[in-house]
NULO-475876 format. One record per atom (N, C-alpha, C, O): residue number from 1; atom name; x, y, z. Coordinates in pm, 1 decimal, decimal comma. Last residue first. Layout:
N
    i  at        c1        c2        c3
  NUM  CA         X         Y         Z
...
END
This chain:
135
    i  at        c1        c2        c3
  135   N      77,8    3608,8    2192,2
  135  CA     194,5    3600,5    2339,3
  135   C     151,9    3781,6    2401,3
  135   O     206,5    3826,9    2502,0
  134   N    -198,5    3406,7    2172,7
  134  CA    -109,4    3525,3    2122,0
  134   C     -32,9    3589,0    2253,3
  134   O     -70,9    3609,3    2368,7
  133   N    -341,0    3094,0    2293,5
  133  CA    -371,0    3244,9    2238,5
  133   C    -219,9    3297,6    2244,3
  133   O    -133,3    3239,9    2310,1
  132   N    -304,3    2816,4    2165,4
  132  CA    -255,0    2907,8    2251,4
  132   C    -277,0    3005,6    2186,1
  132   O    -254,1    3026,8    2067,0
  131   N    -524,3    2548,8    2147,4
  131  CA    -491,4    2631,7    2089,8
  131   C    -413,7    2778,6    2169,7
  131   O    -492,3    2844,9    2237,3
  130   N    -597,2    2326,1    2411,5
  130  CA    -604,9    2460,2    2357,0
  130   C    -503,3    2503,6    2256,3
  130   O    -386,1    2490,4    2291,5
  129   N    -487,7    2013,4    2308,0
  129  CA    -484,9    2118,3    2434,9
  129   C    -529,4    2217,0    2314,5
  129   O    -515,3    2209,4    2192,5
  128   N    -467,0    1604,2    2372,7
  128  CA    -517,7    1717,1    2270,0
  128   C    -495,9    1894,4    2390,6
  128   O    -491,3    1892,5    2513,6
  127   N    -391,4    1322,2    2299,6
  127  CA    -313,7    1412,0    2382,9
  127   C    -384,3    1527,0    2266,1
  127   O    -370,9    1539,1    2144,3
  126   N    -379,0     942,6    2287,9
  126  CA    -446,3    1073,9    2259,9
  126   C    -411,3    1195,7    2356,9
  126   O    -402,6    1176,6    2478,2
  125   N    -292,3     616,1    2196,6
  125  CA    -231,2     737,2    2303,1
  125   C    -312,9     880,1    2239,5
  125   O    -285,7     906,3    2122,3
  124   N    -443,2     445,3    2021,3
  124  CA    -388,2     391,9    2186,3
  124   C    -314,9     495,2    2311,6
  124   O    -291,6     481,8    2431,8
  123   N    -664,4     327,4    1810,7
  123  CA    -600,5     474,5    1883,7
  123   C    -526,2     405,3    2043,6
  123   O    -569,5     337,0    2136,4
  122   N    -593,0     154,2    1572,6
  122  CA    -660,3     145,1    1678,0
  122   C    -571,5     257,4    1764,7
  122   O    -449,5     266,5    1778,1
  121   N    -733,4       7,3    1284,2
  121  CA    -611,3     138,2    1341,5
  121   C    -717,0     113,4    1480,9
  121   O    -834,1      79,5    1497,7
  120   N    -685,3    -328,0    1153,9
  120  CA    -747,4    -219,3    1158,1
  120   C    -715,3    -128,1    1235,8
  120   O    -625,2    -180,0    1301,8
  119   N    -581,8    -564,8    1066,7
  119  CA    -624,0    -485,8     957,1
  119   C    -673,0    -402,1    1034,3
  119   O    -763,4    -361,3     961,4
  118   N    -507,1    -643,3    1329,2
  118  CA    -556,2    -688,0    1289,3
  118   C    -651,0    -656,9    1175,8
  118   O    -766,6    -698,8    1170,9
  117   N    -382,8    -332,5    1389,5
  117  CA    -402,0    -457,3    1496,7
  117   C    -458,3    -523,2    1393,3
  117   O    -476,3    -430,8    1314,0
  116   N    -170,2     -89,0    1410,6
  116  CA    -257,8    -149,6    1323,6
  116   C    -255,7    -294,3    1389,3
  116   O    -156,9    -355,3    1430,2
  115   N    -219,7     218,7    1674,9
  115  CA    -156,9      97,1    1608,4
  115   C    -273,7      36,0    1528,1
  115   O    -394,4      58,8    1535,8
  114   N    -193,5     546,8    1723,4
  114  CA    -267,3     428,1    1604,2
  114   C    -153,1     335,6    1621,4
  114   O     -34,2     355,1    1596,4
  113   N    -209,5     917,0    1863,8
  113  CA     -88,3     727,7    1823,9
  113   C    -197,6     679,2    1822,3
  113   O    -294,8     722,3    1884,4
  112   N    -310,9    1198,0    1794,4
  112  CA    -331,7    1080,1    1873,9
  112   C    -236,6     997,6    1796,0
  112   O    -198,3    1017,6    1680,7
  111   N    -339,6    1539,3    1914,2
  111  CA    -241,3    1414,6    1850,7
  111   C    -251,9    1289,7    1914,7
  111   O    -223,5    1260,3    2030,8
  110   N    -509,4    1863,5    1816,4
  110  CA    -493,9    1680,6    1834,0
  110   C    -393,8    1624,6    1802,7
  110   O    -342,4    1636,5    1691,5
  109   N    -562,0    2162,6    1926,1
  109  CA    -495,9    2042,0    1800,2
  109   C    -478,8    1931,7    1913,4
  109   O    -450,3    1922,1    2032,7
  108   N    -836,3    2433,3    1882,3
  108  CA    -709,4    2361,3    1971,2
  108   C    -663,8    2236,2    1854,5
  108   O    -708,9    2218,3    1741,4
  107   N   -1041,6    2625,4    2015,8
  107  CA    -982,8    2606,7    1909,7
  107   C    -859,0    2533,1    1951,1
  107   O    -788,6    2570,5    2044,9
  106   N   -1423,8    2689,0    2081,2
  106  CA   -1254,2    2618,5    2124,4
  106   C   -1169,7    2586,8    2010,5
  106   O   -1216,5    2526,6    1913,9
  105   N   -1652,8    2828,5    2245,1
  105  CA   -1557,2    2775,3    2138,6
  105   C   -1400,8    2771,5    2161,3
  105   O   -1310,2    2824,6    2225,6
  104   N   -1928,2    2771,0    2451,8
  104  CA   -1827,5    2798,6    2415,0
  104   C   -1767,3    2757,9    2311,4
  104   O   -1807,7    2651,9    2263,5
  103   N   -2185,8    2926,2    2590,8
  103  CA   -2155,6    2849,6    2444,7
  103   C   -2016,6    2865,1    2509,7
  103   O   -1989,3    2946,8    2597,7
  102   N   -2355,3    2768,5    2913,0
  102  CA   -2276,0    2866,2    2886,7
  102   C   -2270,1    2808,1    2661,1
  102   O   -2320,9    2708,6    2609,3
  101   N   -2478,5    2594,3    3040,6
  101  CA   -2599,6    2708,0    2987,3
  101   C   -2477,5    2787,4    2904,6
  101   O   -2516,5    2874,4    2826,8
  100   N   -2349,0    2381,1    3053,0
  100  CA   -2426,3    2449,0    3190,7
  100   C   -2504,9    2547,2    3119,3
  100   O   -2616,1    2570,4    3166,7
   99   N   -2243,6    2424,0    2731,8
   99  CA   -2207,6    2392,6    2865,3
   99   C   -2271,2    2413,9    2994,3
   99   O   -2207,7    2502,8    3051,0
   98   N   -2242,3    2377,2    2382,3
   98  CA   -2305,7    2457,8    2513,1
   98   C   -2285,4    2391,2    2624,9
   98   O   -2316,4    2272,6    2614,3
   97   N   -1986,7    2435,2    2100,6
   97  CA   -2093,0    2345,9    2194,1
   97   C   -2144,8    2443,4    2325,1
   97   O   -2098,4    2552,9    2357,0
   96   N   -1757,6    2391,2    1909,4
   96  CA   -1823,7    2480,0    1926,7
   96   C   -1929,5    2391,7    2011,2
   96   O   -1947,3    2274,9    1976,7
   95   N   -1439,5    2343,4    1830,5
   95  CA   -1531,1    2309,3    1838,4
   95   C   -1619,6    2410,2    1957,4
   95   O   -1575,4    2475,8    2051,7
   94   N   -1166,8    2243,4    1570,3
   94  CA   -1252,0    2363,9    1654,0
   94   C   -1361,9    2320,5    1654,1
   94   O   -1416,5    2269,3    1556,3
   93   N    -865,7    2124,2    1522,6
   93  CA   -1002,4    2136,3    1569,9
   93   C   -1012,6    2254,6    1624,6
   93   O    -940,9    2333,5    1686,1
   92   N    -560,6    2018,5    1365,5
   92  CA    -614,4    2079,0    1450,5
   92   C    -791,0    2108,8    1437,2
   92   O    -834,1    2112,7    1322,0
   91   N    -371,0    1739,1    1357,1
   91  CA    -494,6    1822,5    1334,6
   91   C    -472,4    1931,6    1401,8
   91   O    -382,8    1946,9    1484,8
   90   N    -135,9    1428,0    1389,2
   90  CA    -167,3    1551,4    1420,5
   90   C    -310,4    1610,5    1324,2
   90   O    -353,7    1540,6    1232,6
   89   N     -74,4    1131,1    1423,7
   89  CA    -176,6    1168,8    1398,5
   89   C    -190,4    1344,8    1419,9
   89   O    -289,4    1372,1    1487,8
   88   N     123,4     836,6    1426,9
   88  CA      85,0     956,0    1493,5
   88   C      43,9    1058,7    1417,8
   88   O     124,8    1091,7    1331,1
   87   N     131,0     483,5    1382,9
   87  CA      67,3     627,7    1289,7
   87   C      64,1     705,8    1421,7
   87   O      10,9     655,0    1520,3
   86   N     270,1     154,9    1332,3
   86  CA     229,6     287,8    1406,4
   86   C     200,1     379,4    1348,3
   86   O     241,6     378,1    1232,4
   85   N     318,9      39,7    1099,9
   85  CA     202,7     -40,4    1213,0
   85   C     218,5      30,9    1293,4
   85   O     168,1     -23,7    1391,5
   84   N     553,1      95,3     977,9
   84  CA     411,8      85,3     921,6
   84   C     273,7      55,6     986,1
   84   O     160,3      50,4     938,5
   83   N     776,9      12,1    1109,4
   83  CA     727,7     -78,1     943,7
   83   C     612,5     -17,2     942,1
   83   O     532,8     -93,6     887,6
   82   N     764,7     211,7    1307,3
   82  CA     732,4      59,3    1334,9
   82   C     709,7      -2,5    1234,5
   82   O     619,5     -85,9    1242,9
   81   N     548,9     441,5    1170,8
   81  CA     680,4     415,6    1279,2
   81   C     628,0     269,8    1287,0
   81   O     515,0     221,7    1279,1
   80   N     444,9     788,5    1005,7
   80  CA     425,7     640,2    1035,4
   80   C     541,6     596,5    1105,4
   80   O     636,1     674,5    1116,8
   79   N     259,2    1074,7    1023,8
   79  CA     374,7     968,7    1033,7
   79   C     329,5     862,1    1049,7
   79   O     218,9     826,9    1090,9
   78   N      13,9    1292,9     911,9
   78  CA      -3,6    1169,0     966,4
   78   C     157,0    1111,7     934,4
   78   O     183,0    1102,9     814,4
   77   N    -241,9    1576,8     977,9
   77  CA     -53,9    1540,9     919,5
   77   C     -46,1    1361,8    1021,5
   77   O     -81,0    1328,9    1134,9
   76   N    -444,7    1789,7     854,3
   76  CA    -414,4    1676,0     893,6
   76   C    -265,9    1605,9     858,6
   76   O    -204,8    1590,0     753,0
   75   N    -575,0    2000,7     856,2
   75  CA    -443,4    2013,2     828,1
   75   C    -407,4    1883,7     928,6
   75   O    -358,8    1883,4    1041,7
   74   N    -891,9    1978,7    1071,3
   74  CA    -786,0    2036,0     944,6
   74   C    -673,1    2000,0     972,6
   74   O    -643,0    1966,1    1087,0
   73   N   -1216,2    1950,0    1167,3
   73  CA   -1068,7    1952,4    1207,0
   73   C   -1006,3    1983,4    1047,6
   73   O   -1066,7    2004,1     942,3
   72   N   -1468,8    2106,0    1379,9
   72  CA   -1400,6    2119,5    1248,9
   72   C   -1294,3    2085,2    1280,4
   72   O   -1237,9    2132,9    1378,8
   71   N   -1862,5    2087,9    1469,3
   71  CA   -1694,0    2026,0    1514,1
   71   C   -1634,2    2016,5    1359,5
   71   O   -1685,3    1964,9    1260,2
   70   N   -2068,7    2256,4    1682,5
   70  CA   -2031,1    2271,4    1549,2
   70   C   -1897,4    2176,2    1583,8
   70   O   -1837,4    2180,6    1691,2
   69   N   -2218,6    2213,6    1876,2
   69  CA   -2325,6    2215,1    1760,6
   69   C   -2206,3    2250,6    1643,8
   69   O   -2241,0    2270,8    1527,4
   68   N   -2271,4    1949,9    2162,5
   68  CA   -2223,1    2015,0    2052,2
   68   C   -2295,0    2061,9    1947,8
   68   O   -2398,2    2008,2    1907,4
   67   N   -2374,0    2032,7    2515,3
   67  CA   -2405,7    1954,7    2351,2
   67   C   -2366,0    2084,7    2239,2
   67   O   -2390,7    2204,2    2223,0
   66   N   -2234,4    1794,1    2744,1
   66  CA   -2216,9    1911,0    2631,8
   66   C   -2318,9    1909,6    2575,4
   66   O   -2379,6    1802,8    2567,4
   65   N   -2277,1    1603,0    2908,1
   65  CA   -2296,2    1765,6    2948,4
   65   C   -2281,8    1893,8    2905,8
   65   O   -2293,1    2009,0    2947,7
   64   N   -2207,6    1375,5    2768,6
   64  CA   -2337,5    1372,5    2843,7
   64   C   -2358,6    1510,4    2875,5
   64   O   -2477,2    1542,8    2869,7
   63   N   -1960,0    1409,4    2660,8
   63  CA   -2096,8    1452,8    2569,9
   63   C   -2234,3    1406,3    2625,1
   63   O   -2340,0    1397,5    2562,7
   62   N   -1812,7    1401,0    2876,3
   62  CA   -1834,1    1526,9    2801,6
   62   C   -1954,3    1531,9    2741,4
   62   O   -2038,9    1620,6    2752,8
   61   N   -1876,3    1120,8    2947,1
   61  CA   -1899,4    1283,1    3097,6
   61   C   -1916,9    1358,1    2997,2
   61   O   -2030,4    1405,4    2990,9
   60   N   -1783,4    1011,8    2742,7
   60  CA   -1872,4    1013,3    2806,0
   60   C   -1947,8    1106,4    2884,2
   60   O   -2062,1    1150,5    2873,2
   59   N   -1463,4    1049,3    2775,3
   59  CA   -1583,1    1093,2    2636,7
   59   C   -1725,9    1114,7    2705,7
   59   O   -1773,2    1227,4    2719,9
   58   N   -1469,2     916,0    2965,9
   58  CA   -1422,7    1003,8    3007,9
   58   C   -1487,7    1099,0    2862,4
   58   O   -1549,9    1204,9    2871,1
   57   N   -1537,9     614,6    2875,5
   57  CA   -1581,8     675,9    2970,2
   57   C   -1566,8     843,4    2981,4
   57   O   -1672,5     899,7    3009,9
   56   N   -1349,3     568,4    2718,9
   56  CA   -1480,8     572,8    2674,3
   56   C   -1569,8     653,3    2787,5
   56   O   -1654,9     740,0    2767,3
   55   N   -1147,3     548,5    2897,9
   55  CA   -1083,2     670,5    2786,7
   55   C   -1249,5     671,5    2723,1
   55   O   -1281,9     780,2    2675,1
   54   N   -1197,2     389,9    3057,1
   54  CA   -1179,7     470,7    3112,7
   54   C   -1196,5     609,9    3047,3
   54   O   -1231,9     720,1    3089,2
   53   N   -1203,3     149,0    2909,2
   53  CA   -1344,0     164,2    2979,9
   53   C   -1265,4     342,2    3032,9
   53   O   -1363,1     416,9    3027,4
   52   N    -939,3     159,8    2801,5
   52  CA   -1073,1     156,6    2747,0
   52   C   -1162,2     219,6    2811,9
   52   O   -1201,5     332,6    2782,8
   51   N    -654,9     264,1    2984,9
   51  CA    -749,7     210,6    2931,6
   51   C    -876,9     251,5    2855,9
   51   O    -912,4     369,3    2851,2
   50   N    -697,5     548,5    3200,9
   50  CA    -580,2     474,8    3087,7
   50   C    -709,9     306,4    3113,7
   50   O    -790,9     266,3    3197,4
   49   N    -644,9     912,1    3155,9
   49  CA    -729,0     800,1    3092,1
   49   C    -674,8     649,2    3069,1
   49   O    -622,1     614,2    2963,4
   48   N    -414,1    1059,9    3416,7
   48  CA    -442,4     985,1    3251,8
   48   C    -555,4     930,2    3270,1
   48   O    -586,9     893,7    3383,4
   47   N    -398,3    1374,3    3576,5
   47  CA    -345,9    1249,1    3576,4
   47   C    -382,2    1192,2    3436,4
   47   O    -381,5    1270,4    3341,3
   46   N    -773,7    1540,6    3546,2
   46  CA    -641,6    1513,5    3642,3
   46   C    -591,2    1406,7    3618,1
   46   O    -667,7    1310,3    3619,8
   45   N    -874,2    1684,7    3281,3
   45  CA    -877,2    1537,1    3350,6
   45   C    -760,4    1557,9    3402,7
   45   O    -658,5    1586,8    3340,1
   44   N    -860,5    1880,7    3094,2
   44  CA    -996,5    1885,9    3182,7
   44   C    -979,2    1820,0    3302,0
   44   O   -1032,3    1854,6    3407,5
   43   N    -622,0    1831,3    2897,1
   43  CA    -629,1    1926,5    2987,2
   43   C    -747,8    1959,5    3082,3
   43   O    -738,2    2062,2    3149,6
   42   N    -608,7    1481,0    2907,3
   42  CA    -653,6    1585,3    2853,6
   42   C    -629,4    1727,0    2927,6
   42   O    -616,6    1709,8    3048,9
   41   N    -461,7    1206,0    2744,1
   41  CA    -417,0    1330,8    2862,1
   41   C    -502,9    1416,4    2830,2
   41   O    -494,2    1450,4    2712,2
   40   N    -505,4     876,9    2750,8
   40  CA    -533,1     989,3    2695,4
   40   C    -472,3    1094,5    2815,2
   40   O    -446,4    1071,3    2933,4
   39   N    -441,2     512,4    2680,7
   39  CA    -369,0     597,1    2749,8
   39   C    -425,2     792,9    2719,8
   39   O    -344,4     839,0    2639,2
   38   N    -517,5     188,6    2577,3
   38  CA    -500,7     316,8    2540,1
   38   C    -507,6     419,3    2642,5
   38   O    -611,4     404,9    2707,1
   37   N    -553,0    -130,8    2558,0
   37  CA    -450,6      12,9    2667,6
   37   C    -408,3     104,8    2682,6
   37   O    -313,1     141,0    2751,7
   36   N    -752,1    -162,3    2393,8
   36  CA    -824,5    -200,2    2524,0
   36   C    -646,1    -120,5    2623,7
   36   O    -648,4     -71,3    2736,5
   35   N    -788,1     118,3    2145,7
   35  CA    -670,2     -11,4    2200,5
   35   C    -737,3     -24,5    2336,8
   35   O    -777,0      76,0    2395,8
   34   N   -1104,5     175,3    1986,8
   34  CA    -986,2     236,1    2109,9
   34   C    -936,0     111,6    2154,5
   34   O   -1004,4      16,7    2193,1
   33   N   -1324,1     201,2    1817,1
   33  CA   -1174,3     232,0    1799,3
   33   C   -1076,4     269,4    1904,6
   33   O    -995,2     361,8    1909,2
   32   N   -1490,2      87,9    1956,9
   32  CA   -1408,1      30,3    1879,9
   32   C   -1299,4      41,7    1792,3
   32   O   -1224,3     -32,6    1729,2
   31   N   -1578,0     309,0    2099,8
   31  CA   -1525,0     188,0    2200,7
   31   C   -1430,7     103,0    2079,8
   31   O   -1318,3      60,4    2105,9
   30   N   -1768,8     378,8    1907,1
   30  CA   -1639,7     447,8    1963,9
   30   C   -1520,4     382,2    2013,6
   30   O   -1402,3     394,9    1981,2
   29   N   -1947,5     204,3    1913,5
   29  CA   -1885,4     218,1    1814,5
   29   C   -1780,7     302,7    1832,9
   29   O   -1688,9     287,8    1752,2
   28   N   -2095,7     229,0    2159,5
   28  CA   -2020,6      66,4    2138,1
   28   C   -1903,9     143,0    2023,5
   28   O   -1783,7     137,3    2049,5
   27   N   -2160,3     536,6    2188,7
   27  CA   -2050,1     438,9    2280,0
   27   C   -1970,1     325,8    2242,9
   27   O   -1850,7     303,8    2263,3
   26   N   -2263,2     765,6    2022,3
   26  CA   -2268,8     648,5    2002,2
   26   C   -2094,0     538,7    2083,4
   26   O   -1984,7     499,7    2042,3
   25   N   -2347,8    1051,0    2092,3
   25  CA   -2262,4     986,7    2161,3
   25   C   -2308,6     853,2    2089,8
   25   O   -2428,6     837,0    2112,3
   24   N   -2386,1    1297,6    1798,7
   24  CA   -2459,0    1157,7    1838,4
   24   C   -2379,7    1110,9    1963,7
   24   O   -2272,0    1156,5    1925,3
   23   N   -2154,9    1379,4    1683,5
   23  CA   -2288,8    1384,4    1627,9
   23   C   -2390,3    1254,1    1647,5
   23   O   -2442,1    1167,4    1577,0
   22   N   -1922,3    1327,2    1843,7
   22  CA   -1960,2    1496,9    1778,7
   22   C   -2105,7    1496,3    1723,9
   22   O   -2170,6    1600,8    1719,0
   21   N   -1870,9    1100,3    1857,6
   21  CA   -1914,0    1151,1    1991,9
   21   C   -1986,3    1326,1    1938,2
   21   O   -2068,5    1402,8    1988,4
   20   N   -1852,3     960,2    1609,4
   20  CA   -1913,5     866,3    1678,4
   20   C   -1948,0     983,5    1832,5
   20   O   -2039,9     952,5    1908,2
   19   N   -1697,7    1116,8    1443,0
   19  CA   -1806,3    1128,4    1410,0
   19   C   -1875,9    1052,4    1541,2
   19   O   -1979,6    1110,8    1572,5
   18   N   -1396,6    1064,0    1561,2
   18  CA   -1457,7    1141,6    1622,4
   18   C   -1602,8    1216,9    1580,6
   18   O   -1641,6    1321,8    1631,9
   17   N   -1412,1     822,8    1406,3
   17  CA   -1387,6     773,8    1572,0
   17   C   -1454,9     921,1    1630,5
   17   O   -1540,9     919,9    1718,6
   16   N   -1365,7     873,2    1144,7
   16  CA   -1501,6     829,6    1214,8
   16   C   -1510,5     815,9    1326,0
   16   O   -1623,2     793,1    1370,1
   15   N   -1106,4    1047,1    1180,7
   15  CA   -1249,0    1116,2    1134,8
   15   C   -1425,9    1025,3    1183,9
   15   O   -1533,6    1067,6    1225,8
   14   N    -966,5     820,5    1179,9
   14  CA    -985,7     960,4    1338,5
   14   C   -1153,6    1014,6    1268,2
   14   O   -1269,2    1011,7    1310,2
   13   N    -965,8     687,3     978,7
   13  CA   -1014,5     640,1    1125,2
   13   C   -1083,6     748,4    1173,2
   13   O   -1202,0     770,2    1199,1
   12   N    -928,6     841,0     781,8
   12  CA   -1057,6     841,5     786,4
   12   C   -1120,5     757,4     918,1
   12   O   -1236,4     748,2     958,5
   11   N    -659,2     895,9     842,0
   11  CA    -757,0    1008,6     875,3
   11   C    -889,5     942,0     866,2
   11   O    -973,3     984,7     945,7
   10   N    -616,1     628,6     797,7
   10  CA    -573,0     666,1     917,9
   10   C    -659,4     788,1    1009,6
   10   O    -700,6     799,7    1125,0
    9   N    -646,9     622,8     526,6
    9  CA    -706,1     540,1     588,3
    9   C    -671,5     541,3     764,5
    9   O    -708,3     450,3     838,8
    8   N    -433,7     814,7     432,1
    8  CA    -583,9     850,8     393,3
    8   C    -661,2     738,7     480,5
    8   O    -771,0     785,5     510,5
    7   N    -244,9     681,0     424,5
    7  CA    -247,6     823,2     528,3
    7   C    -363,5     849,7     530,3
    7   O    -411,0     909,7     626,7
    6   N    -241,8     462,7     275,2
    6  CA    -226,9     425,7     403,6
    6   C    -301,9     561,3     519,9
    6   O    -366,8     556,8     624,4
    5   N    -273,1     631,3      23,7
    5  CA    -371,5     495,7     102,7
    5   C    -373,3     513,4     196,5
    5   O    -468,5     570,0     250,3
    4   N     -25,6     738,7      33,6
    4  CA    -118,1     801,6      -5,5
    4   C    -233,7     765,6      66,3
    4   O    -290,0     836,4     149,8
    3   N     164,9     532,8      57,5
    3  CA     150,7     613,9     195,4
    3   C      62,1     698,9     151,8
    3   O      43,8     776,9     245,3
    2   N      80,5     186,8     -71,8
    2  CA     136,0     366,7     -64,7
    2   C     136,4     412,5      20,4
    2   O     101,8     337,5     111,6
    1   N      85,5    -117,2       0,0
    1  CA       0,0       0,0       0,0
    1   C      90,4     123,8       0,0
    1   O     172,3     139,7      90,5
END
């Protein structure tokens, strides 16, 4: 496979992994893209996400108390490592949603690690933060 393919089948993971909480919480199907020892940092969450049930979970809280109404990512940049059976994953996002009553928007970038398990990408390290405002 090319790295044309390959890069394009990596984004279209992330892209469905993060259709599954942005438009709809759909759980099982989320759940399936996540390594059962996948590891997340977020800037909301004290310490790590680690595991499955934890990193599904922790989605969870959000889009039980959000609700989103706009989600944009871009400038998608994808490496590979390990022959080919690792992918780290950069973007950046913006997302728009209501909180306690509040809107907010957010502009920030993603980087998640992919391993390929059994023909298929599986997110195992996710690390996303604000966009830094202007010095």
């Amino acid at each position: 496979m090319d790295d044309t393919a390959r890069i394009n089948q990596v984004i279209a993971t992330v892209r469905d992994m993060n259709r599954c909480w942005t438009q709809g919480w759909d759980e099982q199907a989320f759940g399936r893209y996540i390594h059962p020892d996948a590891v997340a940092i977020s800037p909301t969450t004290p310490g790590r996400l680690e595991g499955r049930e934890s990193y599904v979970g922790g989605w969870r809280g959000f889009v039980e108390a959000a609700n989103i109404h706009e989600w944009n990512e871009t400038d998608h940049r994808v490496r590979f490592f390990c022959r080919g059976t690792c992918a780290v994953v950069t973007y950046f996002f913006m997302i728009r949603f209501t909180m306690s009553g509040q809107e907010i928007a957010m502009r920030g970038r993603d980087m998640f690690t992919l391993v390929k398990q059994g023909g298929r990408w599986l997110v195992v390290a996710d690390q996303f933060s604000p966009e830094p405002g202007p010095v």
